[in-house]
N, C-alpha and C positions, 0 to 999 in steps of 0.2 A: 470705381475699383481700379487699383492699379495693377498691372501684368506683365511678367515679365519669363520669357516665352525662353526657353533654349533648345538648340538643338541636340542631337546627340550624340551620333558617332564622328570625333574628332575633336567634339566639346565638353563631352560630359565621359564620353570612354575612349581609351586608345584600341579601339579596334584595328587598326591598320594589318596586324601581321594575318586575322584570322579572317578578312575581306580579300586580302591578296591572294591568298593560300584557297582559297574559297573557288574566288575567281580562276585561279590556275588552273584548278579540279574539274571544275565546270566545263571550260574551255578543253582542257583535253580530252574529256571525256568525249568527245564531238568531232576530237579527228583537229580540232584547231590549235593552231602556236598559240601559247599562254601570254597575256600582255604584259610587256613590263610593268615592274610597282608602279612607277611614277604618274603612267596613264590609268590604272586602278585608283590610285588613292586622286588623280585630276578630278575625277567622277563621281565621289564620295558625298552623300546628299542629296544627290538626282532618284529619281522611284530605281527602283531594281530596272526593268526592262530598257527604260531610256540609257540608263548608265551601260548597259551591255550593249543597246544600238551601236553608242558612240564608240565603242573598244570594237566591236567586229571589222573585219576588214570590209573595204569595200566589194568587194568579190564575193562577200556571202549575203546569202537575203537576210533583211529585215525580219524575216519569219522567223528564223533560227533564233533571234533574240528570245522568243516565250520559253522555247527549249530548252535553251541554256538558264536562261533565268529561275528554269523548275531545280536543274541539274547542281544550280548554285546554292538553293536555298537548302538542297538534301546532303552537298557538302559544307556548310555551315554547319548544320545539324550538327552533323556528326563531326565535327571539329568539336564543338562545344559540348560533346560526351565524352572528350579523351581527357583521361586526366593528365593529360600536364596543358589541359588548354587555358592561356592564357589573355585574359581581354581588361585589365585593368582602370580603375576608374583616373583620372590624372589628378596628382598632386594638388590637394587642398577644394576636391571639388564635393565630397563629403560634406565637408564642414563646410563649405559656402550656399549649397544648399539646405545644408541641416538649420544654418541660420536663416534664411531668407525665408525659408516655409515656418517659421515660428515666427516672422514676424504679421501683424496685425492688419497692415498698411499696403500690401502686397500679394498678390497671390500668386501663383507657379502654372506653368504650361510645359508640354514639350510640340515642336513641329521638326518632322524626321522623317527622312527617307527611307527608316526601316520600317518592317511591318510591326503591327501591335503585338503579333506573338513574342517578335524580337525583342520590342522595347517592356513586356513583361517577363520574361526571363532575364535581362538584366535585371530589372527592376525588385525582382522576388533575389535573385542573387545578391544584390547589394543591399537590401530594404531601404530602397529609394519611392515605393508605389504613393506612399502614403503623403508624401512631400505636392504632387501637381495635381492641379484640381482638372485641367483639360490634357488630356493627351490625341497630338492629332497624326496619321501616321500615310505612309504611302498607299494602305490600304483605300482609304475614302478618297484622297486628294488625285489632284495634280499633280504632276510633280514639279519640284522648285526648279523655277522660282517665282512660278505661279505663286499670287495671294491668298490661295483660298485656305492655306492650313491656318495664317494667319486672324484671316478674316470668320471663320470656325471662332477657334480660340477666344478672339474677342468677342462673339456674341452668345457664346458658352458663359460665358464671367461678366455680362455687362461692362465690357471697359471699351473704352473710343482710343482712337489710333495716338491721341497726343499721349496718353496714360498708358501704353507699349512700347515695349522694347524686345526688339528680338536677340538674341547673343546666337552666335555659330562662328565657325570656324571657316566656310569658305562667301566665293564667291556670289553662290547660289542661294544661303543665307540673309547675306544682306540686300543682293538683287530683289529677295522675295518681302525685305523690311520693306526698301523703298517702292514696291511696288501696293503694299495695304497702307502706306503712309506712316508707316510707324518708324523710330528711331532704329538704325542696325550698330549692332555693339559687336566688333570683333574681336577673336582672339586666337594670339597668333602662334600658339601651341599644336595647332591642327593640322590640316590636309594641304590650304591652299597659304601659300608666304603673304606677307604681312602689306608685299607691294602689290599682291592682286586685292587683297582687301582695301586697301586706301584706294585703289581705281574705280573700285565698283561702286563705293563710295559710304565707307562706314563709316557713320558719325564719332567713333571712338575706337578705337582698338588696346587693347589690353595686355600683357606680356603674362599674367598672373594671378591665378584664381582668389589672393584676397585682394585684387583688385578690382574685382567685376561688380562687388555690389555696391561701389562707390561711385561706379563708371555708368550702373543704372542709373543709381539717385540721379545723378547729374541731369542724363540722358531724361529720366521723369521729369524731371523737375523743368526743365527747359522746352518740355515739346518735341525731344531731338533734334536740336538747334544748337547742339556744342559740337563743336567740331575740331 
């Protein structure tokens, strides 16, 4: 069986305004300077707690990350009850998995730094549920770019690492392809630019949601050996 695994926030939704805005909340609420966007959306992908380790200053404990991480998820929440909140899915990404989960030859995963609650409220928001057969989430795992959401996934679906492909948008995405041995597919609509994805070393990179399912075939069909 073939597998083709994506991430989420920065590949599948533009989450960036209501992670920052999140973060800020979080952070203030704790008496700390709010991080700039640029090191919020660096971190995008990492488990919640890790991603906060790396934003606190050095001058604060390690410990304060569980706190603020509780602090972040409860202003998420409540961002995502305001009606003018906005987290939109990015152009053309509907339809490229509306096609890919209809096809026969294929089946769908997600591996994502959010938790499951998260990626089921998008998922019941967009009626995206019914599309992925494995969904693997910060909750059970590691976090990236450890292999293990990968390594899940595939023995969820019986498929082997030449028959995967991972897609995400950062760094931590593909570190985590090459690390279960599978193909990493970038795309450079996301968090991290197009020249930290060719370093870390994605066999493909994409500009274009109808171009991602061509960009798998390849990527399947070769073993993740195109480059």
């Amino acid at each position: 069986m073939k597998l083709i695994i994506f991430d989420c926030d920065g590949t599948i939704v533009d989450s960036q305004h209501a992670i920052s805005a999140a973060m800020a909340a979080a952070f203030e609420e704790h008496g700390l300077e709010a991080p700039v966007r640029a090191r919020v959306l660096g971190v995008v992908g990492l488990s919640l707690i890790e991603a906060v380790e790396r934003l606190l200053p050095k001058t604060v404990s390690g410990h304060a990350a569980e706190v603020i991480a509780q602090s972040y998820k409860k202003a998420f929440t409540n961002l995502r009850q305001q009606p003018d909140h906005h987290e939109p899915l990015y152009e053309g990404a509907l339809e490229t998995l509306t096609g890919l989960a209809g096809r026969d030859d294929v089946v769908l995963g997600i591996a994502t730094g959010k938790s499951r609650r998260g990626v089921d409220a998008l998922f019941e928001r967009e009626g995206l549920a019914g599309h992925f057969v494995t969904i693997q989430t910060a909750d059970d795992h590691p976090s990236k770019p450890h292999p293990s959401m990968i390594e899940q996934a595939m023995l969820e679906v019986g498929a082997e690492p030449g028959q995967t492909v991972m897609i995400g948008d950062t760094t931590y995405d593909i570190e985590m392809a090459l690390a279960a041995d599978v193909a990493g597919l970038g795309v450079d609509w996301g968090y991290h630019p197009r020249e930290m994805l060719v370093a870390a070393g994605a066999h493909e990179i994409v500009s274009d949601y109808s171009d991602v399912a061509a960009a798998a075939d390849r990527l399947l069909k070769s073993g993740g050996k195109v480059t």
